[in-house]
Backbone as ProteinMPNN parsed JSONL, in Angstrom:
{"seq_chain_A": "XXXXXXXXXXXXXXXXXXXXXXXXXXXXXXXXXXXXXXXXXXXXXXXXXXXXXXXXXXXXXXX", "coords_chain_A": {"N_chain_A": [[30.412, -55.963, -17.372], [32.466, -55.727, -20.631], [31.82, -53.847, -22.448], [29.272, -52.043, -21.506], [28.592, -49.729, -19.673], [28.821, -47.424, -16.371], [26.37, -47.248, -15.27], [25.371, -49.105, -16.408], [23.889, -49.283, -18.917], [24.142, -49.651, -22.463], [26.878, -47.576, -24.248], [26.085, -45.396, -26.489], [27.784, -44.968, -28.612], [28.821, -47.587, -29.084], [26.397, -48.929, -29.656], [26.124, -47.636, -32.474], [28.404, -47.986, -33.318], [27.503, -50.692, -34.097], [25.378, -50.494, -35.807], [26.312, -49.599, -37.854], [28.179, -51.836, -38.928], [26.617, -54.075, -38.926], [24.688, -52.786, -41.483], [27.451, -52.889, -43.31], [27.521, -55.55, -43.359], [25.509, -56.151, -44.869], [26.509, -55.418, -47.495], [27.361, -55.768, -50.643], [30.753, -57.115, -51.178], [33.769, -53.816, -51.544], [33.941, -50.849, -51.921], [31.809, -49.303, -50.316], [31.381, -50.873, -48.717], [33.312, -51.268, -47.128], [34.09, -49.057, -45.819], [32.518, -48.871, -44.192], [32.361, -50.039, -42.395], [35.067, -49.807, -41.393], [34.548, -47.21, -40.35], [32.552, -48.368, -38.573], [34.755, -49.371, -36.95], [36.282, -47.528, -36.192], [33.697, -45.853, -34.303], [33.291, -48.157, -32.739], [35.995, -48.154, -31.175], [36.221, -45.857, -30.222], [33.969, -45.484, -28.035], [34.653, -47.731, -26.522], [36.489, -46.729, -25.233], [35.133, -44.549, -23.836], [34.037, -46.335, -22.441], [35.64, -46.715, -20.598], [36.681, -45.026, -19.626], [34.554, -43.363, -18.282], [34.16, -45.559, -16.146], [36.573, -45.37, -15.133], [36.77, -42.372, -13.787], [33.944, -42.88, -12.302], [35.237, -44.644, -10.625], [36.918, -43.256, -9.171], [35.361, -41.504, -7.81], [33.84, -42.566, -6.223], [35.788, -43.371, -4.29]], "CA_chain_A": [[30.729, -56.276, -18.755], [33.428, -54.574, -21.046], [30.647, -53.294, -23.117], [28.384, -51.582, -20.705], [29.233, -48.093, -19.323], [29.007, -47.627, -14.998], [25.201, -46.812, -15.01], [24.837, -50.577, -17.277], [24.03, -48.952, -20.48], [25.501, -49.921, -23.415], [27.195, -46.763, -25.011], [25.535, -44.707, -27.485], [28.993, -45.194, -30.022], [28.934, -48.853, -29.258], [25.201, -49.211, -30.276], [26.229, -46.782, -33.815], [29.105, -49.284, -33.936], [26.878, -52.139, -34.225], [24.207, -50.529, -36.368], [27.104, -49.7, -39.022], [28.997, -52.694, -39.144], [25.494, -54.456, -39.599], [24.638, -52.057, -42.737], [28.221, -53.053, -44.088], [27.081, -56.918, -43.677], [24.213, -56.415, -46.112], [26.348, -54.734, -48.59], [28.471, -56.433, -51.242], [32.259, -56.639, -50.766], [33.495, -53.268, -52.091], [34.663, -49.519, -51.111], [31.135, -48.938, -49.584], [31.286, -51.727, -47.685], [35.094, -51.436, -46.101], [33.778, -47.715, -45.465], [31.69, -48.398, -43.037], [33.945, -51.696, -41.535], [36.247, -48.835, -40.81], [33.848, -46.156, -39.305], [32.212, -49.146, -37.188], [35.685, -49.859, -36.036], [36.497, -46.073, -35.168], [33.181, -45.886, -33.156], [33.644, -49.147, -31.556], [37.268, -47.727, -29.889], [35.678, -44.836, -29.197], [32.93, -46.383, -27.404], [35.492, -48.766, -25.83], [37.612, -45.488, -24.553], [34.553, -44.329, -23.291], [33.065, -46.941, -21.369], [36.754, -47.147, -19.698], [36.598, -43.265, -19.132], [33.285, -43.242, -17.239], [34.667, -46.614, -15.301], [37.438, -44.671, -14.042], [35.732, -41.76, -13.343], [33.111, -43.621, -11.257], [35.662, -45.563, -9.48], [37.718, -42.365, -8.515], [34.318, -40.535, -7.196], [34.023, -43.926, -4.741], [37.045, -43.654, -2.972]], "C_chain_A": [[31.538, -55.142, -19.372], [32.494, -53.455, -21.796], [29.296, -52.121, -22.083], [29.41, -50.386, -19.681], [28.699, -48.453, -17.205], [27.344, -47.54, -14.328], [24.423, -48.595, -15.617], [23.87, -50.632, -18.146], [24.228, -49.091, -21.537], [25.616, -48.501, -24.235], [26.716, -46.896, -25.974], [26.474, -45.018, -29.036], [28.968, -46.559, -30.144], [27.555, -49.654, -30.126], [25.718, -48.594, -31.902], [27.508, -47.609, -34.334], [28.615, -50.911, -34.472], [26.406, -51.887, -35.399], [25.004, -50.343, -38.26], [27.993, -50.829, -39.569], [27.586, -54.249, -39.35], [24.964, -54.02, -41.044], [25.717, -52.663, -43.418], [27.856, -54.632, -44.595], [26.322, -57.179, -44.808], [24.959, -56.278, -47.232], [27.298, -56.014, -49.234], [29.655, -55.73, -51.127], [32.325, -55.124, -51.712], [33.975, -52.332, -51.279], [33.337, -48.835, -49.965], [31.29, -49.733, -48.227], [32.479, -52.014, -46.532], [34.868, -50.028, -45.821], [33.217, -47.721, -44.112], [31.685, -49.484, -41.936], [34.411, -50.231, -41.141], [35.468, -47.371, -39.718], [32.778, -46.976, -37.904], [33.579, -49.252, -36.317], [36.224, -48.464, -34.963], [35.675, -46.37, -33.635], [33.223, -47.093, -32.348], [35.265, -48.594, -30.622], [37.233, -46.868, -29.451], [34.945, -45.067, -28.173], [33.741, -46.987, -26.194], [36.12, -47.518, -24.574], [36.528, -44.582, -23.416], [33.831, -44.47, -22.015], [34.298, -46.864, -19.991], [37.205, -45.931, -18.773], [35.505, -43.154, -18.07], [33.56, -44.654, -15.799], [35.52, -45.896, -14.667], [37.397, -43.694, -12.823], [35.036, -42.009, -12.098], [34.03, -44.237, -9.619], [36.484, -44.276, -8.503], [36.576, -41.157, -7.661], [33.927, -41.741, -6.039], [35.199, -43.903, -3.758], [37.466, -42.212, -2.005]], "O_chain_A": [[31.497, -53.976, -18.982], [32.617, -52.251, -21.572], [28.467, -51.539, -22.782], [30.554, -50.391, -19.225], [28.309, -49.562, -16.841], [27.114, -47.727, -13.133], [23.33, -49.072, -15.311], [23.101, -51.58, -18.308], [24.889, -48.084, -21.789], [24.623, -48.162, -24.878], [26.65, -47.966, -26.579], [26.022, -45.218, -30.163], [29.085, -46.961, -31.302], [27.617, -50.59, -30.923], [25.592, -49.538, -32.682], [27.666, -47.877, -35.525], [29.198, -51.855, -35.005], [26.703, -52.687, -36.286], [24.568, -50.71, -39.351], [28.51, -50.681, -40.677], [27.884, -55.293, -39.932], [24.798, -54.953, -41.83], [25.255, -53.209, -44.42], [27.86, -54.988, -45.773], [26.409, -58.15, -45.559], [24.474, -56.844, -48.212], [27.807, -56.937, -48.598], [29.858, -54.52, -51.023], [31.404, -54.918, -52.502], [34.397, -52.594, -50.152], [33.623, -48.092, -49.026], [31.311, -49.331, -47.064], [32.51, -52.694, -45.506], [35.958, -49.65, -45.391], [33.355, -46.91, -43.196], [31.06, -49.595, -40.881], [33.664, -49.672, -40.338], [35.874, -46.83, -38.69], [32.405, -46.517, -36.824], [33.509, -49.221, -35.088], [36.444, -48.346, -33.757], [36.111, -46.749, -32.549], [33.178, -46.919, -31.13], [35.375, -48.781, -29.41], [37.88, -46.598, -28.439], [35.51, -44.726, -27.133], [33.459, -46.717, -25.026], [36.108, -47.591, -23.345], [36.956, -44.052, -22.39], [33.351, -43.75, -21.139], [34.027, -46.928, -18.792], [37.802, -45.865, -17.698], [35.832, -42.796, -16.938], [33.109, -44.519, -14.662], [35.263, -45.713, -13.477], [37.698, -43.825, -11.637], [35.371, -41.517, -11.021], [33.785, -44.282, -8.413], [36.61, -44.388, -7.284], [36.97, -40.167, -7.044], [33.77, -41.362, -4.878], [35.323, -44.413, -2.645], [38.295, -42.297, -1.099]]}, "name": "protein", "num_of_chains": 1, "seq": "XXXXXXXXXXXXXXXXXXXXXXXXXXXXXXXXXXXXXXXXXXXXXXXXXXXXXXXXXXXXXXX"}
């Protein structure tokens, strides 16, 4: 899965991407609420960059 790191994990940023972009759900529209839309979206492409980093990684310690 794209989501899941080489150990089948789900990244630590991807979980803190969830847990903030949940928080923003609750809130009403608004500058709090597109605050933390935008810092879920960071850590989600961090996360993303991550899982694709440790995939590589992995695959280049296999061969």
């Amino acid at each position: 899965m794209a989501n899941r790191n080489v150990s089948g994990e789900v990244s630590t940023l991807l979980l803190q991407a969830k847990d903030f972009l949940d928080e923003a759900r609750r809130l009403k529209p608004g500058p709090a609420r597109n605050e933390l839309r935008e810092v879920a979206k960071v850590l989600h492409e961090l996360g993303k960059l991550e899982t694709q980093s440790k995939f590589a990684s992995h695959q280049a310690d296999t061969r």
